[in-house]
N, C-alpha and C positions, 0 to 999 in steps of 0.2 A: 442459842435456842433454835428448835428444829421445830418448824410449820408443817402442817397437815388438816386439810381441813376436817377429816376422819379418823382417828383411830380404832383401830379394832387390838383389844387385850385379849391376845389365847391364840396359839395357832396350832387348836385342837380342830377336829373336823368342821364345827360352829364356824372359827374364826375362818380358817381357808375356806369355806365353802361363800362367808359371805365375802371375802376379797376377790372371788372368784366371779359370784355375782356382782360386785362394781366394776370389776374388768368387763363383762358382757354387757352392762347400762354406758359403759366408754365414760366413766366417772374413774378417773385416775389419781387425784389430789387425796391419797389415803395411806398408812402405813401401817402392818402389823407388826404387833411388839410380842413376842415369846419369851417367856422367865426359864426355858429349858436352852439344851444344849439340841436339841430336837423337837422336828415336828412331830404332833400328832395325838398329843393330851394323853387321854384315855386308853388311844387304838396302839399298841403296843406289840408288836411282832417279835419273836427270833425262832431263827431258821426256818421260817416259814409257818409259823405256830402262833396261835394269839393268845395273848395272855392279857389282856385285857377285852374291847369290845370284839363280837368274836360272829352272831348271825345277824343275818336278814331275812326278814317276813316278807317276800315279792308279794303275796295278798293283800299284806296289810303295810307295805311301806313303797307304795308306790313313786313316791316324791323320788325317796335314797334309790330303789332298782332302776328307775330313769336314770339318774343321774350314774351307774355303776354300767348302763348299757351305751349311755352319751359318750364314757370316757374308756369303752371297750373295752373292760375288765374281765376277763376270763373268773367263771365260777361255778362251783358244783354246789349238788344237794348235800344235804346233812342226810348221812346216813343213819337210819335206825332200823335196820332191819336187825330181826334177832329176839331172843328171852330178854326180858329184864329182868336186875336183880334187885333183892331189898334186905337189908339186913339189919336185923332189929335187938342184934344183940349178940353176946360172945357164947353167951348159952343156948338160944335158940337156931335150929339150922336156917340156912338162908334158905329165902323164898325166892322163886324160877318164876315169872309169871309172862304169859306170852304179849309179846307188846302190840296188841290188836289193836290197842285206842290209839285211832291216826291223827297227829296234832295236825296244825297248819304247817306246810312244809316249810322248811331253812335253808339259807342257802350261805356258802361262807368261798370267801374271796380267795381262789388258787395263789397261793404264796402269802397270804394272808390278809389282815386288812388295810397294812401298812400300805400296800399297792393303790389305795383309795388315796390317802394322804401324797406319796409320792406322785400321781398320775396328777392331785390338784394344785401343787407344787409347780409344775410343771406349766399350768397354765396361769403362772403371776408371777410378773418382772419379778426377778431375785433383788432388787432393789426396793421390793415395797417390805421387804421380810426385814425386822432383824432381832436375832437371837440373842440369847442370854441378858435380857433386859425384865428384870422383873418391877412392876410398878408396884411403888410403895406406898405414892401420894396421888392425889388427885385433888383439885386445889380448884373452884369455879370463881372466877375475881367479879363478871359478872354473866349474863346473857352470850354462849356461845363463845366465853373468851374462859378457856378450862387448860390449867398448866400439869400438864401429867410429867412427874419425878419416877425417874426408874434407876435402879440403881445395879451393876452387872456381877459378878463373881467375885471380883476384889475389891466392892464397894465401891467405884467410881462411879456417880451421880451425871444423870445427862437430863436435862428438859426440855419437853417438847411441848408445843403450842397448839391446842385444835380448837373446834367448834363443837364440835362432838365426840362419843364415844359409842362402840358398840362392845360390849361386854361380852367377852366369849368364855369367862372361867364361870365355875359355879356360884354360886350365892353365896352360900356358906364360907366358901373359902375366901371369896371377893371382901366380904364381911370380918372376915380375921386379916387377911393379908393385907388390904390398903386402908389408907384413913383420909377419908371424905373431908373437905372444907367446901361449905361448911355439911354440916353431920346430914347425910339422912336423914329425913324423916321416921323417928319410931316406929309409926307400925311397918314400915317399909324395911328397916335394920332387921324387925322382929322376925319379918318375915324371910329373908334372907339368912339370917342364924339357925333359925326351925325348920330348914329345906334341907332334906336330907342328900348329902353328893353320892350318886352313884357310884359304886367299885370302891366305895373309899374306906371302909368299913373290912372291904373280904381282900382274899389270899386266892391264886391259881396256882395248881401244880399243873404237870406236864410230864408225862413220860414214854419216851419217844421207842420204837422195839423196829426191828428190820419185817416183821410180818404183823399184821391182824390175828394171832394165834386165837382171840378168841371168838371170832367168826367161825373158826375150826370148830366150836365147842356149840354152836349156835345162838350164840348169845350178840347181843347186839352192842356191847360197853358201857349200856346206862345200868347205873347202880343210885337208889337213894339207903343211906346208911342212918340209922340212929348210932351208930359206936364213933364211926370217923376213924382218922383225924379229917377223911374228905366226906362229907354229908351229901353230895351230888357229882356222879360222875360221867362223863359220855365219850363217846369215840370220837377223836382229836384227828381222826387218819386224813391222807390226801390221799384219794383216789392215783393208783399205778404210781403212788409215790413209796415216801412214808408213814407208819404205822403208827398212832399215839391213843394214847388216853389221857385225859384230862380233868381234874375235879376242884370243884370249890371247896377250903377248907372250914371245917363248923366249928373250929376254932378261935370265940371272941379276940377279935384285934389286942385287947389289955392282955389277958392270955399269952397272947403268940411275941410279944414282946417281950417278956419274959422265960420263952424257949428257945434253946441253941438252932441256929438255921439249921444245921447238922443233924439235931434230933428230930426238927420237921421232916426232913429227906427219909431220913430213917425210917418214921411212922409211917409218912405215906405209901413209901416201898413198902413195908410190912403186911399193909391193907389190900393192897392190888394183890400181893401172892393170897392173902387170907383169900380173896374175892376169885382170882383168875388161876389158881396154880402158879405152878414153878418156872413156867416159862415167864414169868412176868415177874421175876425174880433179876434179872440182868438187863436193865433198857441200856440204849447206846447211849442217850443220853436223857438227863432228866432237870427240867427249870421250875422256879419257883418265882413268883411277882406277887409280895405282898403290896398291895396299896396304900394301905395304911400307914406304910412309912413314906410315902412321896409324900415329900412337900409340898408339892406343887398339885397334891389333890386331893389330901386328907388333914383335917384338923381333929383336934387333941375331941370335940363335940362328935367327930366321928368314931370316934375309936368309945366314945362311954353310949353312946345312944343312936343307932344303924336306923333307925325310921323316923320319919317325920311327922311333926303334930300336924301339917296341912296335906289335904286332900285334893289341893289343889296346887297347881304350878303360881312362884309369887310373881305378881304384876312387872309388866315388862319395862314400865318405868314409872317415877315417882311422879305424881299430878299434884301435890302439893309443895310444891318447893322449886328453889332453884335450878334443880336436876332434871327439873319436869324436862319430857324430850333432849337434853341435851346428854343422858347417860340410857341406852336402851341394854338390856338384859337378851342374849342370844344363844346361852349355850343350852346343852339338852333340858336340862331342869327345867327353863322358861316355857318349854312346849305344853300348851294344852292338851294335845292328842298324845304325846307320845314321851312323858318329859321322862329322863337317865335313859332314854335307848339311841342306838344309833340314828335312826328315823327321826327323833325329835331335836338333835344337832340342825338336820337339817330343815324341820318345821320351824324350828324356834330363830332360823337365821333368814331363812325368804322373809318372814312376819318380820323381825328386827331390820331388816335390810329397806321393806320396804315403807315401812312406820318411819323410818329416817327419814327417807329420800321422797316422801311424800310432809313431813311437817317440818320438813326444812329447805322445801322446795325454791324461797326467795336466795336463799344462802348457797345453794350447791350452783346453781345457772350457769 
């Protein structure tokens, strides 16, 4: 059996951000456990492209842009200069509309956001990491003595011994994937089932071209569509790099489960030429990340119902029961201010981090 006085479950931005915070408190007796073969949950990159979390709000996410200027991250603005498009049907012409309404600017991570994950990586002994462990049981015998079962790729079962936990996957999924001894609390389960997981519901394309061709045309890449198959689309490009576009598909998860990945590709290519001309007819190359099929971030309650009945983020741990303080809730969901964006990974993990370390202050010393 393997001792810890800490675990941290997820080694999505939540979980490494808060191993990274017990490394800076010089609190070292802690391990994270990852159910992938990689880090990084949500944040999901290739070739330098995100296909899953993807901006940052420097106005409004002050917490994450610190933490992206602490670990020298090279990043540009989101472009939107240009027309927008809107197309509200096969019959009717698109609409050009000038894009004067200036949001809050966005800013996204030069090679993407993977660079976030890798650069945190970087600051936590490879020793406290280990992957392809996914927890299946969580077992509390009594008071700060909790036997966490993980079991790896070819079913081989390992146990580990802590005092606590810091929960870094979603609710929902926490909820379907492991089984609590003893149970949850009801409205605590209930609340955790009815928590809707970010990304876990939608599909990204990407379509990668050697130019901005349609910067040429004056257009800026955002497109909202009522036809689809992508219902929101925007420019994916890297400054002096390369060229993309990118859009989320409006096609329900139950749906797209029952279409050829192949015929996805297809529609989507079909819609960019309908949208952009013929130059947008040939990308170098083109990806797709349905979420909805990761295991490790969608459940079957994703895929029939994308919103949640609570308006609020669920409690960050249970006050009636055994769990009380000894299982805290960390990942984005949990945030108050900011819960499924990237911003609230890292609200919901200082707040988890330090709700631990503060009511278990006799224990950690």
């Amino acid at each position: 059996m393997i001792k810890s006085k800490i675990i941290i479950i997820g080694g999505g931005l939540s979980g490494l951000y808060a191993a990274y915070l017990l490394e800076q408190a010089n609190f070292v007796d802690y391990l994270l456990l990852e159910a992938r073969d990689r880090l990084g949950g949500r944040i999901f990159s290739s070739h330098g492209f995100d296909l899953g979390a993807t901006w940052i709000w420097p106005e409004m996410n002050s917490q994450l842009i610190q933490l992206v200027n602490e670990l020298n991250l090279p990043f540009f603005e989101q472009d939107e200069n240009g027309d927008l498009l809107i197309e509200q049907s096969r019959e009717a012409p698109l609409i050009r509309l000038p894009n004067n309404a200036r949001t809050t600017p966005s800013i996204r991570l030069k090679g993407g956001m993977n660079h976030l994950i890798y650069a945190l990586k970087q600051k936590i002994p490879a020793n406290k990491i280990i992957m392809g462990q996914e927890v299946t049981d969580l077992i509390c015998h009594k008071k700060h003595e909790i036997e966490v079962i993980t079991q790896d790729h070819t079913g081989l079962k390992t146990t580990y011994q802590t005092y606590s936990i810091l929960l870094a996957i979603p609710p929902r999924l926490a909820s379907h994937k492991i089984k609590f001894t003893p149970a949850l609390p009801l409205p605590i389960s209930q609340q955790w089932q009815e928590t809707a997981t970010w990304m876990a519901p939608h599909a990204k394309y990407i379509a990668i071209y050697p130019e901005p061709f349609w910067k040429q045309d004056g257009l800026s890449g955002q497109v909202r569509s009522n036809l689809g198959p992508l219902v929101e689309i925007h420019d994916a490009s890297i400054p002096n790099d390369q060229a993309a576009l990118f859009g989320f598909l409006g096609i329900p998860s139950v749906t797209r489960h029952k279409i050829d990945k192949k015929d996805l590709f297809t529609d989507c290519q079909a819609q960019l030429v309908r949208l952009f001309g013929n130059k947008a007819k040939n990308p170098q190359l083109t990806f797709l990340k349905d979420w909805s099929t990761d295991l490790f971030t969608s459940t079957k309650a994703d895929w029939m119902n994308s919103t949640s009945t609570y308006s609020f983020s669920p409690d960050i741990t249970s006050t009636t029961s055994l769990w009380d303080d000894q299982i805290i809730g960390i990942a984005s969901e949990w945030s108050k201010q900011y819960s499924g964006y990237l911003a609230g990974a890292i609200d919901a993990a200082i707040v988890g981090v330090l709700h631990h370390l503060k009511n278990n202050r006799n224990i950690f010393k």
